[in-house]
MDAnalysis code that builds the backbone (N, CA, C; Angstrom):
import MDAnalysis as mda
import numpy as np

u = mda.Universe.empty(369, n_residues=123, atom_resindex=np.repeat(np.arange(123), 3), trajectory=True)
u.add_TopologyAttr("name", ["N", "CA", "C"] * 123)
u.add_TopologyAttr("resid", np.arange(1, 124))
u.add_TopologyAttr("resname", ["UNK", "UNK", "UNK", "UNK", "UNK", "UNK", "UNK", "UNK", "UNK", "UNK", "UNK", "UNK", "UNK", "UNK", "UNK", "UNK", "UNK", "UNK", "UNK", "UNK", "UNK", "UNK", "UNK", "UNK", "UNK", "UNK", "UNK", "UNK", "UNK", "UNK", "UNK", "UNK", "UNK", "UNK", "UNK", "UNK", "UNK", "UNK", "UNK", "UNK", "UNK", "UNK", "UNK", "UNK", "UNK", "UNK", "UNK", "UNK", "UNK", "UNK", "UNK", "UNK", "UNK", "UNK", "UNK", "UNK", "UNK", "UNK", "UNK", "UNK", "UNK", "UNK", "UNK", "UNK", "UNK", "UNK", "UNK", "UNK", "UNK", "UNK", "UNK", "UNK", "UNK", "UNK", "UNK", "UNK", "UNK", "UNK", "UNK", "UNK", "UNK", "UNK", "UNK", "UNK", "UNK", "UNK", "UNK", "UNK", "UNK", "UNK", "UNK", "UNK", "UNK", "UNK", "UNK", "UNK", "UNK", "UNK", "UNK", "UNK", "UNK", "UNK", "UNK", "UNK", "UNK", "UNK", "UNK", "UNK", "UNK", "UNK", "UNK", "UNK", "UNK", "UNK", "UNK", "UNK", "UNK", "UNK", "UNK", "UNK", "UNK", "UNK", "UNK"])
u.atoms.positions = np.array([
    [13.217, 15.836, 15.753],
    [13.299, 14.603, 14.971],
    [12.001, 13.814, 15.121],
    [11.859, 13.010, 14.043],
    [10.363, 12.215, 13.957],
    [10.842, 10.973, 15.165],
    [9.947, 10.756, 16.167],
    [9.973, 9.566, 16.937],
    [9.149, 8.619, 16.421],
    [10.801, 7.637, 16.465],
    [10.562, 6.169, 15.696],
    [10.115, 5.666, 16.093],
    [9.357, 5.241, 17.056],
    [8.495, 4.504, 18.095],
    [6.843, 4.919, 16.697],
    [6.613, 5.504, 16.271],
    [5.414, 5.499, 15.786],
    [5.821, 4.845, 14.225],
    [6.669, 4.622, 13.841],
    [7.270, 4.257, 12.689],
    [6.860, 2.689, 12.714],
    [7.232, 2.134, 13.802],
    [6.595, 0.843, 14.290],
    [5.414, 0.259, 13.970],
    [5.018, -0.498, 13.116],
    [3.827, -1.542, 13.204],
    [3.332, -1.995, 14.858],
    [3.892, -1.771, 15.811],
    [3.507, -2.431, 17.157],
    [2.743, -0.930, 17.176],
    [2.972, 0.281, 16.942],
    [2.141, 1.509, 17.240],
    [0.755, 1.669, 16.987],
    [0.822, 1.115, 15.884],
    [-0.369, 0.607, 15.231],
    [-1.126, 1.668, 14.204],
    [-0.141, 2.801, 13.947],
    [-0.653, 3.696, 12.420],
    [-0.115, 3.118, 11.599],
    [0.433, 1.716, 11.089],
    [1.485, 1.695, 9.838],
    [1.703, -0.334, 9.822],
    [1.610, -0.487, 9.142],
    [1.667, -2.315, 8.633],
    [2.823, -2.258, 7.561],
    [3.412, -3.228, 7.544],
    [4.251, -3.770, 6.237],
    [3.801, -5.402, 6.148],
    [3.437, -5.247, 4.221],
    [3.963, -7.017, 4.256],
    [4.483, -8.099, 4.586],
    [5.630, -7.770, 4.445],
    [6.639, -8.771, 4.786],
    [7.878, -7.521, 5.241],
    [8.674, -8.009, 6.085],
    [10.086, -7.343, 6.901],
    [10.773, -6.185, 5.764],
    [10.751, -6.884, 4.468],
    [11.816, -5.910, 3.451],
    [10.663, -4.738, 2.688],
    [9.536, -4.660, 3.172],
    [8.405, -4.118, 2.216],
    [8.007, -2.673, 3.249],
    [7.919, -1.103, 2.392],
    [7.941, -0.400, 3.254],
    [6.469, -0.092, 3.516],
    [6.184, 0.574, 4.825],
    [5.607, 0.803, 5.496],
    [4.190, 1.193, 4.475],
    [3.258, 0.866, 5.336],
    [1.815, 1.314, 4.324],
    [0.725, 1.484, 5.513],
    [-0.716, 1.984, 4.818],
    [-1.646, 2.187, 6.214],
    [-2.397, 1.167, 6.373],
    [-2.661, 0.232, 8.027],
    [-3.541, -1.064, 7.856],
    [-4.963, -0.789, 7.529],
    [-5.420, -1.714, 6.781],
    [-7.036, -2.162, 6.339],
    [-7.543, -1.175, 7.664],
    [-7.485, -1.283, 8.659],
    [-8.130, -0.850, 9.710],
    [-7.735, -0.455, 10.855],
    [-7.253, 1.088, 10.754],
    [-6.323, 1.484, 11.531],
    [-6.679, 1.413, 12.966],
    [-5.535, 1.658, 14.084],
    [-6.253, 1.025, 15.595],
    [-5.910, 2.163, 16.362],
    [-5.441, 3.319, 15.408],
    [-5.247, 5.075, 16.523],
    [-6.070, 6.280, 15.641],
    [-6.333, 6.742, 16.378],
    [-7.375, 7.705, 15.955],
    [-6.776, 8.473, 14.846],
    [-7.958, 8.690, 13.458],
    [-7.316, 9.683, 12.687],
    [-6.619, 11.066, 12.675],
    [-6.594, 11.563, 13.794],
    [-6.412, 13.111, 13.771],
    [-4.620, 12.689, 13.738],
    [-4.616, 11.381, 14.660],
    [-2.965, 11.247, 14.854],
    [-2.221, 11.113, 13.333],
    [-2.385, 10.750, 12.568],
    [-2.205, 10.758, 11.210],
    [-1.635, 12.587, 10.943],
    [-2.717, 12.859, 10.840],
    [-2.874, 15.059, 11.069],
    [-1.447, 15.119, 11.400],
    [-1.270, 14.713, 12.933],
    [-0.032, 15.136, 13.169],
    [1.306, 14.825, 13.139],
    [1.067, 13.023, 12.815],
    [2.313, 12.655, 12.238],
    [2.553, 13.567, 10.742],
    [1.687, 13.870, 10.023],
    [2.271, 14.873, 8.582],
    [2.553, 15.877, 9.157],
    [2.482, 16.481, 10.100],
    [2.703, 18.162, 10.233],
    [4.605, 17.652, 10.787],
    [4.656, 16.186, 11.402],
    [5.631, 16.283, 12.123],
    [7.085, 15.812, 11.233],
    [6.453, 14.987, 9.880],
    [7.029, 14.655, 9.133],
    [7.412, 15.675, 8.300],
    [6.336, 16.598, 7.895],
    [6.772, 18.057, 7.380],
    [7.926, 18.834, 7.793],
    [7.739, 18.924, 9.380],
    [8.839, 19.994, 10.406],
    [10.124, 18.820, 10.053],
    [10.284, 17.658, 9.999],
    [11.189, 16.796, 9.832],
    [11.943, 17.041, 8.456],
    [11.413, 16.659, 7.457],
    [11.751, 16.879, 6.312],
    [12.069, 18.482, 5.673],
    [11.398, 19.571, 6.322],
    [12.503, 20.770, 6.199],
    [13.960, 21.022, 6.957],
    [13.657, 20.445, 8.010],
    [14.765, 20.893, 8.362],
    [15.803, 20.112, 8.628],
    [15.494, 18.110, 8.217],
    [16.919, 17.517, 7.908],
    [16.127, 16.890, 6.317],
    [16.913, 17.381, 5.530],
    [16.121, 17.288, 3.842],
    [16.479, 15.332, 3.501],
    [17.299, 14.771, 4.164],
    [18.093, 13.467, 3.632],
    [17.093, 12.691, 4.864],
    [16.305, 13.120, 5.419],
    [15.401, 12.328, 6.264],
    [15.037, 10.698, 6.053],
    [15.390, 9.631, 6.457],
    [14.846, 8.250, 5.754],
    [13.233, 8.522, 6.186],
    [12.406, 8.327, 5.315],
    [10.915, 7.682, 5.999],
    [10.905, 6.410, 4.958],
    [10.463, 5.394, 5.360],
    [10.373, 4.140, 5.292],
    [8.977, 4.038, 4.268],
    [8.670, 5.129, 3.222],
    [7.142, 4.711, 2.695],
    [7.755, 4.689, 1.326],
    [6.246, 3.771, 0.317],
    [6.623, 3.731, -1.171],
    [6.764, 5.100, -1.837],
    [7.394, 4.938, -3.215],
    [7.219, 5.933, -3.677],
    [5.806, 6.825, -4.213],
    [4.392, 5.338, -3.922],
    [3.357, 5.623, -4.028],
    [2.326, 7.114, -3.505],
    [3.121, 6.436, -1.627],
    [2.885, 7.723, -1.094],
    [2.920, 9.023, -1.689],
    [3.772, 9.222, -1.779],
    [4.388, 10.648, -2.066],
    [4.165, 11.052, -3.311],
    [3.347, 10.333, -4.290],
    [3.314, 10.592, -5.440],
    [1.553, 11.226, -5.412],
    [0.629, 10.655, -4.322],
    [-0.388, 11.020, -3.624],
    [-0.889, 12.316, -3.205],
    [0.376, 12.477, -2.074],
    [0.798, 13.611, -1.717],
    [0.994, 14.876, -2.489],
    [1.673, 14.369, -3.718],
    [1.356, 15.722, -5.147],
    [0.485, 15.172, -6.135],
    [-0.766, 14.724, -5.727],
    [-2.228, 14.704, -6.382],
    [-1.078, 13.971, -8.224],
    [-0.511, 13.140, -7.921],
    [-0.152, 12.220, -9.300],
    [-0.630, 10.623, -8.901],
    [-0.748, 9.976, -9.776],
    [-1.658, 8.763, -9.915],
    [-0.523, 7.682, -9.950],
    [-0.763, 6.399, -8.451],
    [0.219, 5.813, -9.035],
    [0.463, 4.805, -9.779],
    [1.511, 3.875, -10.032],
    [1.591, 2.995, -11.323],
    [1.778, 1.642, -10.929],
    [1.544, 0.652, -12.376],
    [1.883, -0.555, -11.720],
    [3.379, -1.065, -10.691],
    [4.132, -0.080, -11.368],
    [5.818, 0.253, -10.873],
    [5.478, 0.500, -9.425],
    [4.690, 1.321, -9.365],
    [4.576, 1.608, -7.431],
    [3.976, 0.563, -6.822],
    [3.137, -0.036, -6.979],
    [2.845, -1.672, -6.726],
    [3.556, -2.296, -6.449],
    [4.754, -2.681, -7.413],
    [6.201, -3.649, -7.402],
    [7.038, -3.112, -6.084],
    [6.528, -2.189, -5.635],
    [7.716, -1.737, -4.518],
    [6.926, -2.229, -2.938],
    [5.076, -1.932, -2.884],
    [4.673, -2.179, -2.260],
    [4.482, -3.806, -1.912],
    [3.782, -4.657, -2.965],
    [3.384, -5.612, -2.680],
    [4.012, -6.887, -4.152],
    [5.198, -6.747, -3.559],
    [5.590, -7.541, -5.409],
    [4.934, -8.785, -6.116],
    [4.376, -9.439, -5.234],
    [3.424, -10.535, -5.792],
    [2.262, -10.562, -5.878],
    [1.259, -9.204, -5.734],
    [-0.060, -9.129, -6.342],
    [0.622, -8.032, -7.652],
    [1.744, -7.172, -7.766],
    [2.036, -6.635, -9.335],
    [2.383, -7.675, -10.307],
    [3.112, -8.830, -10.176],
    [3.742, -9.680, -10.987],
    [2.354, -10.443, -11.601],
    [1.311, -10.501, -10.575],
    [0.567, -11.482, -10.950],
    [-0.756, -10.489, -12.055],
    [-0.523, -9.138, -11.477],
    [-1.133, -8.075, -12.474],
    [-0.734, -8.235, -13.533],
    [0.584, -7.779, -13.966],
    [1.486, -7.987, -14.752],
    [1.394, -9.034, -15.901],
    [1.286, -10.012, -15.316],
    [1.083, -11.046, -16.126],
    [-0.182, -11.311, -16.988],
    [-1.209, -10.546, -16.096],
    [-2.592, -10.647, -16.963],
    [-2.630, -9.821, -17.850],
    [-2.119, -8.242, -17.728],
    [-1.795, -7.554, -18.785],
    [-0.791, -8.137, -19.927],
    [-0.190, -8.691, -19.973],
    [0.718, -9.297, -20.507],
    [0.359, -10.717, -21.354],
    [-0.569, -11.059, -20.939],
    [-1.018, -12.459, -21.598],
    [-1.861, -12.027, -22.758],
    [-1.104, -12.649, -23.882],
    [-1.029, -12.591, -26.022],
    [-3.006, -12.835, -26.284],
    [-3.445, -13.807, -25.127],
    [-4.591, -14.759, -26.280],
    [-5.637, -14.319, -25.318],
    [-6.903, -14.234, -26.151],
    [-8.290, -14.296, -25.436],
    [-8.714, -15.396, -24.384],
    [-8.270, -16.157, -24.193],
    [-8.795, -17.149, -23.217],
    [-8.208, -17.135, -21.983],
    [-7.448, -16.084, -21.795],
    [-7.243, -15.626, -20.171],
    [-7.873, -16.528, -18.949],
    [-9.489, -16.229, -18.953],
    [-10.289, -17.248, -18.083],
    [-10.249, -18.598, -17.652],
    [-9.864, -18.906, -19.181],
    [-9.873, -20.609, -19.220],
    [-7.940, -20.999, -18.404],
    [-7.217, -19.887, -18.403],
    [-5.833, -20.625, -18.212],
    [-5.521, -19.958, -16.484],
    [-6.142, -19.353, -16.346],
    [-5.827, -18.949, -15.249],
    [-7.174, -18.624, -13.889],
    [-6.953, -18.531, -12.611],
    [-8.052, -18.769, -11.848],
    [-7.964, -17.262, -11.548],
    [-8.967, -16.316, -11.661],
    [-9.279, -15.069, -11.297],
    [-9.738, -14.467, -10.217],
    [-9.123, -14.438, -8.869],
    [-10.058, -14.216, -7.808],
    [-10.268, -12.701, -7.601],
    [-11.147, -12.323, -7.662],
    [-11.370, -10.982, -7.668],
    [-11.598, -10.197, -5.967],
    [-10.908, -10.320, -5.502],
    [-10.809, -9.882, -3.900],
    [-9.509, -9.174, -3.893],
    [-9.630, -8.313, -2.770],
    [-8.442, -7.846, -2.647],
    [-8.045, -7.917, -0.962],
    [-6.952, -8.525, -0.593],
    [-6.579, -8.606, 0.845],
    [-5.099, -7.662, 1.357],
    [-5.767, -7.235, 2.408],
    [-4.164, -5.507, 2.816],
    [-4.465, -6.394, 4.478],
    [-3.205, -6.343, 5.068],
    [-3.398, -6.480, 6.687],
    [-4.171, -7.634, 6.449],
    [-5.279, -7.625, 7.716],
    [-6.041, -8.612, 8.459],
    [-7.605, -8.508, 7.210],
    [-7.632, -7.884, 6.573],
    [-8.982, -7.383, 5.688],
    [-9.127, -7.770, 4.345],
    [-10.237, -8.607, 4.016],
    [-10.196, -9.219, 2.841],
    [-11.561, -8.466, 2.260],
    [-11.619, -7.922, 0.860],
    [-12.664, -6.993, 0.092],
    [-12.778, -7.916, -1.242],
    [-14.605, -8.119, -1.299],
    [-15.089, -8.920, -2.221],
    [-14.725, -7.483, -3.488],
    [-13.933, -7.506, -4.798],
    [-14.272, -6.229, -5.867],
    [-15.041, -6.036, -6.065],
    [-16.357, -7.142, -6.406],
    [-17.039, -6.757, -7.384],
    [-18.393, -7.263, -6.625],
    [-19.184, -6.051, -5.699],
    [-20.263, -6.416, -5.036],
    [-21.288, -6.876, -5.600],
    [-22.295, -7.496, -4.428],
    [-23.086, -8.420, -4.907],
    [-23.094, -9.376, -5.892],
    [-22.122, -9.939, -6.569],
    [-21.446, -11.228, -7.086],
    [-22.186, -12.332, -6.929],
    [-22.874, -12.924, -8.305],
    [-23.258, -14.216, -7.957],
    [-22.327, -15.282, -7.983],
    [-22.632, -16.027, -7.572],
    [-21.273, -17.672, -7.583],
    [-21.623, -18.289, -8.612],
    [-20.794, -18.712, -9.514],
    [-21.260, -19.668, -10.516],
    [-20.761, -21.211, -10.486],
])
């Protein structure tokens, strides 16, 4: 069986948003990559041989995992209030987007905040 002790955010391969949001990898992981290696080989031996296995990840993951691309829908499961707020920009009728709404173009996971669009002047 997979030991739940690494399933844990205190382990430190795995972060969630908030309590109800499943498991994802932090901005900056704090255990060496190879351990990753072997949590899949162990999740593998897990998942053949009890098939109803819970693992606690989006459907994003796994959609990864078979080289498919994921969607704004897999977003909504991970982080529901940076999709809604996607959502909405796709969704907005009129050209003046800019003028009605404030655009910050960063993206923040865990403790790690990423400018999008490098070297950016300020206006």
């Amino acid at each position: 069986a997979l030991p739940i002790s690494m399933l844990q955010p205190e382990y430190g391969m795995f972060v969630q948003c908030n309590p109800l949001s499943p498991l994802w990898f932090p901005a900056l992981p704090s255990v060496d990559t190879h351990k990753y290696f072997l949590f899949g080989i162990l999740c593998g031996l897990t998942i053949y041989n009890c098939p109803s296995m819970y693992l606690p990840f989006p459907l994003a993951l796994f959609k990864k995992l078979l080289d498919q691309s994921p969607t704004l829908d897999d977003l909504k499961e991970l982080d529901p209030l940076t999709a809604r707020s996607l959502q909405y920009v796709l969704d907005y009728e009129h050209d003046d987007i800019e003028e009605h709404i404030d655009i910050c173009f960063i993206a923040t996971w865990d403790t790690k905040t990423e400018d999008l669009i490098k070297d950016r002047k300020s206006t």
